[in-house]
N, C-alpha and C positions, 0 to 999 in steps of 0.2 A: 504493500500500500504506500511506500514511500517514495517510489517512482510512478505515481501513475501520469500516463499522458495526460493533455487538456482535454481528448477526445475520452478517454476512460473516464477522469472527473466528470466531462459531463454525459454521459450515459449512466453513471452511477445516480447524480442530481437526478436524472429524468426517471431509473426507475424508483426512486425516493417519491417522486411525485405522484405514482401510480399508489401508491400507498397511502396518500393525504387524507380521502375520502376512510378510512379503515383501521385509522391509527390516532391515537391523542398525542405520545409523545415518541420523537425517535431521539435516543441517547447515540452520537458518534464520540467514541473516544480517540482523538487524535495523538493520545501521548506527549508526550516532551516538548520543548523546541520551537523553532519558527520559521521550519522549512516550508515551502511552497506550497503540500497540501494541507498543514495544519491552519495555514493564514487562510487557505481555499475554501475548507469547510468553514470557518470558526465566522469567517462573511459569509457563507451559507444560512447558519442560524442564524432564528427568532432567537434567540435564549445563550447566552456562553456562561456555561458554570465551569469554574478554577478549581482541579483540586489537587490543593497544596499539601504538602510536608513539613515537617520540622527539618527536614535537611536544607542548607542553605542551597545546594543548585535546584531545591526546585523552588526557593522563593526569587532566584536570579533568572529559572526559566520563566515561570507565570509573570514575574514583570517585564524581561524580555518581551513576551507574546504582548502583553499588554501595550507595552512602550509603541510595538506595529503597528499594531488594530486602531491605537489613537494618532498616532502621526502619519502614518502610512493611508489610512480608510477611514479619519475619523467616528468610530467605534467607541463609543465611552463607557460604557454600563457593563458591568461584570458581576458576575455572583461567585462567592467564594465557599468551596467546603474545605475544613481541615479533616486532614486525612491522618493518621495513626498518633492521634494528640494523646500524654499521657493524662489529661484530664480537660475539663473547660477552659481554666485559665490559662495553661499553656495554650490550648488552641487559641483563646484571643489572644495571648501574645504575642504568636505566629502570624496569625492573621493582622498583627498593630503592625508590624516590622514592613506588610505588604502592602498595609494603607499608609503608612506615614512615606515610604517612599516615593508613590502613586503620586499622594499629594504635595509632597516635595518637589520634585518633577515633572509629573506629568497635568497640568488643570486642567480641570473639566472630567476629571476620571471618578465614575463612581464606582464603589465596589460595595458590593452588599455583603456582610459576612450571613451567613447559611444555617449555620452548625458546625458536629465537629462528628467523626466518629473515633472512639478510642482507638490505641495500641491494642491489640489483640491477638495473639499468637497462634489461636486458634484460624484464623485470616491465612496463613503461611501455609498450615496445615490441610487446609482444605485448597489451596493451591495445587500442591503437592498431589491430592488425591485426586484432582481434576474436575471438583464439587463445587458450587458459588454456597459461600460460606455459612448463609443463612440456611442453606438446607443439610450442612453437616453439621453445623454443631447450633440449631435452631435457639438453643440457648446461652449463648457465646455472650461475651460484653457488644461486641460489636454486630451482631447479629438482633439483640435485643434494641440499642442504639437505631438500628434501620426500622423499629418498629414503633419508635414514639417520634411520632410524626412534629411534635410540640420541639425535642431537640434537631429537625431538619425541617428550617423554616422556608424552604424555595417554593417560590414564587413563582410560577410557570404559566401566564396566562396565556 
């Protein structure tokens, strides 16, 4: 998927489109980066959700990506999930490190923080098994996390 043609990109979009009438939401995960198709789809969506890490390359990718979408396509509005946070507060911590830069640099950028879902090792595990996590270990921290709707507040109209 990292090479596709402009002719692949858009025969992908069009069969996206056959689905519109059939579908409420489609999640693309682009991954990392700000190669060519991640900028491709990410102006594709209605909706871009950010999700971030505690590791600093992925608060230097997500603002990367960011940095393009508003200079490049002016693009301002972003939603953000923290992803393997050991509790709340680090996840807003995480998430302060990725707004105060935004707003340092880049004006007019809004970023809505989300939620957060826990560290959970159980997450690895069912990687490993080849499982989506909520149906191996149904009662995981992060598995229960994806079940209270109250801790992921996105917005998806």
């Amino acid at each position: 998927m990292l090479s596709l043609s402009t002719g692949q990109k858009l025969a992908l979009l069009e069969a996206v489109d056959v689905l519109e009438d059939s579908i409420d939401f489609l999640i693309v995960d682009t991954g990392a980066g700000i190669n060519d198709n991640v900028v491709y789809f990410n102006l594709a969506a209605q909706e871009r959700l950010l999700v971030i890490t505690p590791e600093p390359t992925s608060l230097t990718d997500a603002y990367a990506l960011i940095k393009v979408m508003k200079i490049r396509h002016g693009v301002e509005r972003f939603h953000v999930l923290v992803n393997m946070a050991k509790n709340e507060k680090a996840a807003k911590d995480i998430f302060a490190k990725l707004y105060n830069a935004c707003d340092h640099f880049l004006s007019g950028v809004s970023l809505d923080y989300v939620g957060f879902l826990p560290h959970d090792p159980t997450v690895r595990q069912a990687v490993m098994h080849q499982k989506p996590f909520s149906s191996f270990a149904p009662s995981s921290e992060a598995s229960l996390a994806m079940d209270q709707p109250e801790r992921l507040e996105v917005v998806l109209d």
